[in-house]
C-alpha positions in Angstrom: 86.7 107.5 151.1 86.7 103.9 149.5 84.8 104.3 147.4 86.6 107.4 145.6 89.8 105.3 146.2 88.4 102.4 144.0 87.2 104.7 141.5 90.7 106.0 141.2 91.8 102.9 140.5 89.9 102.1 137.9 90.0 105.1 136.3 93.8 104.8 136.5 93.8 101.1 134.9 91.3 102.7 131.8 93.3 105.0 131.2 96.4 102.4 131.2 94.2 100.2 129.3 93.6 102.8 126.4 97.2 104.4 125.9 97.7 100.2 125.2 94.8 99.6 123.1 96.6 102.9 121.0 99.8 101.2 121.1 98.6 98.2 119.4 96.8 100.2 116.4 100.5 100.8 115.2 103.1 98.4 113.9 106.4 99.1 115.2 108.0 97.9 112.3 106.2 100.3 110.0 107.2 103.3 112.6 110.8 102.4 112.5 111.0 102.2 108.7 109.2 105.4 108.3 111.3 106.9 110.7 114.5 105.9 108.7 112.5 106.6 105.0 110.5 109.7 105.7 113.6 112.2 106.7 115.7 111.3 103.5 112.7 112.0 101.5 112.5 115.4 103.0 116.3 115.8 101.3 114.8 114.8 97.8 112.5 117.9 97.6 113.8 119.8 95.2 112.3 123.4 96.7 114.1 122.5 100.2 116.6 124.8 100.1 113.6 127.9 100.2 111.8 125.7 102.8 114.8 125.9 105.0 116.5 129.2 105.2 118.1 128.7 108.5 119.6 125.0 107.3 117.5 123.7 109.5 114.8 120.6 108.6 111.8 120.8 111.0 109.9 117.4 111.1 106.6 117.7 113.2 105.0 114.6 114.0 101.2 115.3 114.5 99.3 113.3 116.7 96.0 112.8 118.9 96.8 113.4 122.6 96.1 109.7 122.9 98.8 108.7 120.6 100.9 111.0 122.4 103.8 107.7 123.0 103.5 106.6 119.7 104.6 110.1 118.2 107.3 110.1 121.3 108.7 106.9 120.3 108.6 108.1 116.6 110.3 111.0 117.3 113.5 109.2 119.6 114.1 106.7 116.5 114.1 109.4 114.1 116.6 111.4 116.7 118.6 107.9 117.1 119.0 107.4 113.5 119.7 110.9 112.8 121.2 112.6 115.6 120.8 116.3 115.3 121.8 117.0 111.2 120.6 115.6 108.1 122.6 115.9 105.3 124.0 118.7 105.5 121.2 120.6 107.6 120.5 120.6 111.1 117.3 118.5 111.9 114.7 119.3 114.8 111.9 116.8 115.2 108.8 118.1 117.3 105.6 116.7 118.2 101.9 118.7 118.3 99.0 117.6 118.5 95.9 117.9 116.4 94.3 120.2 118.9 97.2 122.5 119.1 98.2 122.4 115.2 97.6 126.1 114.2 98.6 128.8 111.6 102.2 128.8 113.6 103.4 125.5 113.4 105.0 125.6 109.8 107.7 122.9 109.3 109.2 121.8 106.5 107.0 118.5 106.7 105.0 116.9 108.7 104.3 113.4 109.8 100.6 112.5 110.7 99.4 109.7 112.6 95.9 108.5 112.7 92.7 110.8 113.1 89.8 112.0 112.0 89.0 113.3 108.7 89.0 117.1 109.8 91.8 117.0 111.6 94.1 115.4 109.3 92.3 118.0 106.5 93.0 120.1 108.7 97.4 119.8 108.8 96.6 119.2 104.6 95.2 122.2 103.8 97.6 124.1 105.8 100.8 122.2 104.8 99.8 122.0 100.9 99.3 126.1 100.9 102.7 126.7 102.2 104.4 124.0 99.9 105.2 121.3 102.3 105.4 117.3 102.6 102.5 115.9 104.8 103.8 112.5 105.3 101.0 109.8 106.6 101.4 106.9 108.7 98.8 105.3 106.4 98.2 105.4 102.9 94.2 105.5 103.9 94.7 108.8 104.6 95.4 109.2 101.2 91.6 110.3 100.9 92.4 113.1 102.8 95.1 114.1 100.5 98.0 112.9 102.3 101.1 113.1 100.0 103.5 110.4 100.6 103.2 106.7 102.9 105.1 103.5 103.2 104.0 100.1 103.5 105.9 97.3 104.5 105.3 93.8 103.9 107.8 91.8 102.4 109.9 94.8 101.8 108.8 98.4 102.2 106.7 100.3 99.4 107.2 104.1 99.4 103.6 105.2 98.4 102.9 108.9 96.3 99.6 110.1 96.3 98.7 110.6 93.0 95.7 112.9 93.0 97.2 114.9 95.6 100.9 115.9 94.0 99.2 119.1 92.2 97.5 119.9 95.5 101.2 120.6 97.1 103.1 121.7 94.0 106.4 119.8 95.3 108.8 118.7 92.9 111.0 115.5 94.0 114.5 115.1 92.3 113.7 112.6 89.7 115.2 109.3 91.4 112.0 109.9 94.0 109.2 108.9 90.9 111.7 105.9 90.2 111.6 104.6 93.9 107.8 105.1 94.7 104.7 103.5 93.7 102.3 106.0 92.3 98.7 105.5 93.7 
């Protein structure tokens, strides 16, 4: 009986251990910009109106089941900075995971943390066919054919993936290509 105790409690301060370890693979700083930037470049897709017929913006932040807190916490700063509308659309943020991203999760874009190749190919493929912004918390997932990123350092660099634009067939207003570095 001890014994199983003792085992629960380390297997309760691994599991602690890792969802902090996650936690530290993200800089807060880049989540709160992106979650300021990534829903007012949503409003500069110049095929939103078709994307939205109900005047509503879905953001879906996809994430491992491990980085479950990180997408939380993304999604409540998106939620405080926009409240329920944006523009002059109604915004819903939600949150799925790799494993349960399927054919019936279309949003009008999407927000991927990190993963593995297939899985974040995976949200790509699916969001490309159907015309929609796949935005990545790193622009190293730009490989995968991520569309847009942001980097901040000194100030914050909106990123466009260059080779990947064609892929999604989204066309930005104009003042997007002025405010973005092309990569």
């Amino acid at each position: 009986m001890m014994i199983m105790s003792i085992m629960r409690i380390a297997l309760s301060f691994l599991l602690f251990l890792s969802c902090s370890v996650s936690a530290d693979t993200y800089d807060h700083l880049l989540l709160r910009a992106q979650a300021s930037i990534f829903p007012k470049i949503v409003l500069l897709d110049q095929g939103l109106n078709k994307k939205t017929p109900d005047d509503e913006i879905v953001l879906n932040i996809v994430s491992s089941k491990r980085d479950a807190y990180i997408a939380q916490q993304l999604k409540k700063s998106i939620e405080d900075k926009y409240g329920s509308s944006l523009g002059n659309k109604k915004l819903t943020v939600s949150i799925t995971t790799f494993e349960e991203f399927n054919e019936t999760t279309l949003a009008t874009a999407y927000i991927v943390l990190q993963s593995s190749e297939s899985l974040i190919k995976k949200v790509v493929a699916y969001a490309s066919r159907h015309e929609r912004i796949v935005f990545s918390y790193s622009y190293s997932n730009f490989i995968y054919d991520a569309l847009i990123s942001l980097h901040v350092k000194e100030k914050a660099y909106v990123y466009l993936n260059k080779s990947a634009i064609q892929l999604y067939g989204i066309e930005f207003l104009p003042v997007f290509y002025k405010i973005t570095k092309i990569i």
